[in-house]
C-alpha positions, 0 to 999 in steps of 0.5 A: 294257866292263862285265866284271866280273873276279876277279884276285887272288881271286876263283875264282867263276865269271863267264861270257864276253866282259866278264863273263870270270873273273879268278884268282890266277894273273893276280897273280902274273903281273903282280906286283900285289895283288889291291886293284889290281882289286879293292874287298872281294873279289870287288867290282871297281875301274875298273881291275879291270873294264878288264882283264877287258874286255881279255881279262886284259890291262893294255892291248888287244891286248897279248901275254901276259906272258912270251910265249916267242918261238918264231919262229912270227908265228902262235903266241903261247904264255905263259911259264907256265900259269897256274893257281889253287885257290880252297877254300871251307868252311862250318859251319852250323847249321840251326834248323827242326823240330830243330836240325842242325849241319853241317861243310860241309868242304871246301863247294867246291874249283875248279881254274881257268886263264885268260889271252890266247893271242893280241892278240886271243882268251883263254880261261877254264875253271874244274872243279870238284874237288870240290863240296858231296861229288862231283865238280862237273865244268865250269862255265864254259868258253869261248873269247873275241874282245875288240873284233873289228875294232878295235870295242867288240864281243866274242863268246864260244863256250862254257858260260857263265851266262846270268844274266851281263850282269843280275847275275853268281851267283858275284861275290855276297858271300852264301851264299844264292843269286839264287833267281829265276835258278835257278828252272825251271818243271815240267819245262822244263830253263830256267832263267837259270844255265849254258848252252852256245852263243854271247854277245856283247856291244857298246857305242854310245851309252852303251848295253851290248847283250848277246846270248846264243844257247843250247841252253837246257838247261842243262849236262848231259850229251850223249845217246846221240848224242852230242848235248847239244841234242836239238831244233832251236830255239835260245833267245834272251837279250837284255839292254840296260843304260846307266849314267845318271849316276854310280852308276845304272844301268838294265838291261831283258831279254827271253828267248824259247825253245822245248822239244821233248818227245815229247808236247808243245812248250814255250814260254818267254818272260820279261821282266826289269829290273835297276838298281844304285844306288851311293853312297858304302859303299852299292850296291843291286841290284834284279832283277825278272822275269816268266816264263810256259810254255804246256805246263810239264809237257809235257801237250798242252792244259795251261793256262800257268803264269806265273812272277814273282820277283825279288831286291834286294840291299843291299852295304855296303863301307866305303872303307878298311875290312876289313869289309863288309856284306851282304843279299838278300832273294829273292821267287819264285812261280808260279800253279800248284804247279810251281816248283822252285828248285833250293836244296834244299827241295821241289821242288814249290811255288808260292812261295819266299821268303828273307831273309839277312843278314851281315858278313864281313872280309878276313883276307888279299886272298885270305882272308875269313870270313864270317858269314850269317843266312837265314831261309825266310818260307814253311817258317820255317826258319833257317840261320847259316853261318860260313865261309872263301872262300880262293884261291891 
């Protein structure tokens, strides 16, 4: 299955069932370079992509590595925790109305655990410690069961992304961000980025079905309840992808859920496509995506607002090389003033359009810098960022 993971490396959060996370943790336990799952991290080989479907391990139903024998058929315990630190930290200078340089030192700081605690289910969690000035808090978090009944079929319980089976946030080499992913509408809390509840994913026919049922509120606290869904309909995620011949493939997407406010109730749909083109150094990503909500601002009789953006993103990874390639553009607008992409800028707009570009190196398997150009079409603002990404 289709799981993209980060081994040696990569401390970017990716979401459940195939898409579960991989660390430096797993490295060490096995004894291996990071290269053996990944291309330039955190890109994935074959063999890479595998061993995340298999919940972290070289082979389905395979105990953890170095299982302390306890006598117990039913407890299946690792040797050690595994355990990884991945520290992020950027310059930036800004170029718009004035210029600003900015030490972003550290940027980010996660703390992450995962492996298998039986033949059948893993686990993943990553905090972070520290992120852009405050504690960051939970991210993903999960538990998850690869192929239930001895079918290609995997389910996961837990905080995850919901973007995940299009394009995974953290497994991008840019510092600019999937814009249409994060973008919320009004004052509807949806929006494509972390969520809690239910994943699944299952392979026939050359297909990959994933299906996400979640509180569609994001990852903010519990009210005073102790509830952290304060209405009872749950959102539905559908995605259905196929590879068509080597380097293609395919993806289509349907979300529909509903909102509860004291005045009013919000619908949201949205429908989406995604492709991946790969050849040779070259991989394109593409994302479009339509989303419309009928009481945004939840004011009874409020006319609709629709909602259309997208990204394409072009990768360049030589084989053999050190260095790579970057750029993304991201297009994201609404009919009405109320978008909000949640990137820093103003919160009440109609449009958000960005470019960015760049080169990095790896200095080590888990070290690499980078360097990124942005440029925001609308404000005209630009943004050069110089930076390190490390795990250990």
């Amino acid at each position: 299955m289709r799981a993209p993971l980060w081994i040696g490396f990569a401390l970017l959060a990716i979401p459940p069932v195939s898409d579960a996370h991989a660390i430096p943790a797993f490295a060490r336990r096995h004894r291996v370079s990071c290269q053996l799952c990944h291309n330039v991290v955190p890109a994935l080989t074959a063999f890479g992509e595998r061993y995340a479907a298999n919940g972290f391990r070289m082979a389905p139903g395979e105990e953890a590595p170095n299982a302390i024998a306890t006598g117990d058929e039913l407890l299946s315990l690792p040797g050690d925790l595994p355990l990884a630190i991945r520290l992020d930290a950027y310059v930036q200078l800004y170029a718009g109305d004035r210029a600003v340089a900015d030490f972003q030192t550290p940027y980010g700081l996660k703390l992450l655990s995962g492996g298998p605690i039986s033949k059948s289910f893993s686990y993943y969690v990553y905090a972070f410690l520290f992120e852009r000035g405050e504690v960051g808090g939970v991210e993903d978090a999960f538990l998850f069961a690869n192929d239930i009944g001895g079918q290609p079929i995997d389910l996961a319980i837990g905080q995850f992304q919901v973007s995940d089976p299009m394009f995974k946030r953290e497994l991008r080499l840019e510092f600019e961000d999937y814009a249409v992913y994060r973008a919320r509408v009004g004052d509807v809390p949806v929006d494509l980025t972390y969520d809690r509840g239910l994943y699944a994913t299952a392979d026939a026919a050359g297909f990959t079905l994933s299906a996400e049922l979640v509180n569609g509120n994001g990852r903010g606290e519990a009210d005073e309840e102790r509830r952290f869904d304060g209405d009872a309909p749950k959102n539905l995620f559908v995605h259905l992808s196929r590879d068509l011949v080597e380097g293609i493939r395919l993806g289509v997407s349907g979300y529909y859920g509903r909102t509860t406010a004291e005045t009013a109730r919000n619908r949201t749909t949205m429908l989406g496509a995604d492709a991946t083109f790969a050849r040779g150094p070259l991989e394109l990503n593409v994302q479009v995506l339509h989303r419309e909500d009928d009481a945004p601002t939840f004011t009874p009789g409020e006319p609709e607002v629709s909602l259309d953006g997208g990204f394409a993103e072009l990768l360049v990874r030589p084989a053999g090389s050190r260095w790579y390639g970057f750029a993304l553009y991201n297009h994201v607008e609404t009919d009405r003033p109320l978008l909000d992409v949640r990137l820093g800028g103003p919160a009440d707009v109609r449009r958000y359009r960005t470019a960015s570009a760049g080169v990095g190196r790896l200095l080590q398997r888990n070290l690499r810098i980078t360097f990124e150009g942005w440029y925001d079409l609308d404000r005209e603002d630009t943004r050069w960022t110089v930076g390190f990404v490390s795990a250990f």
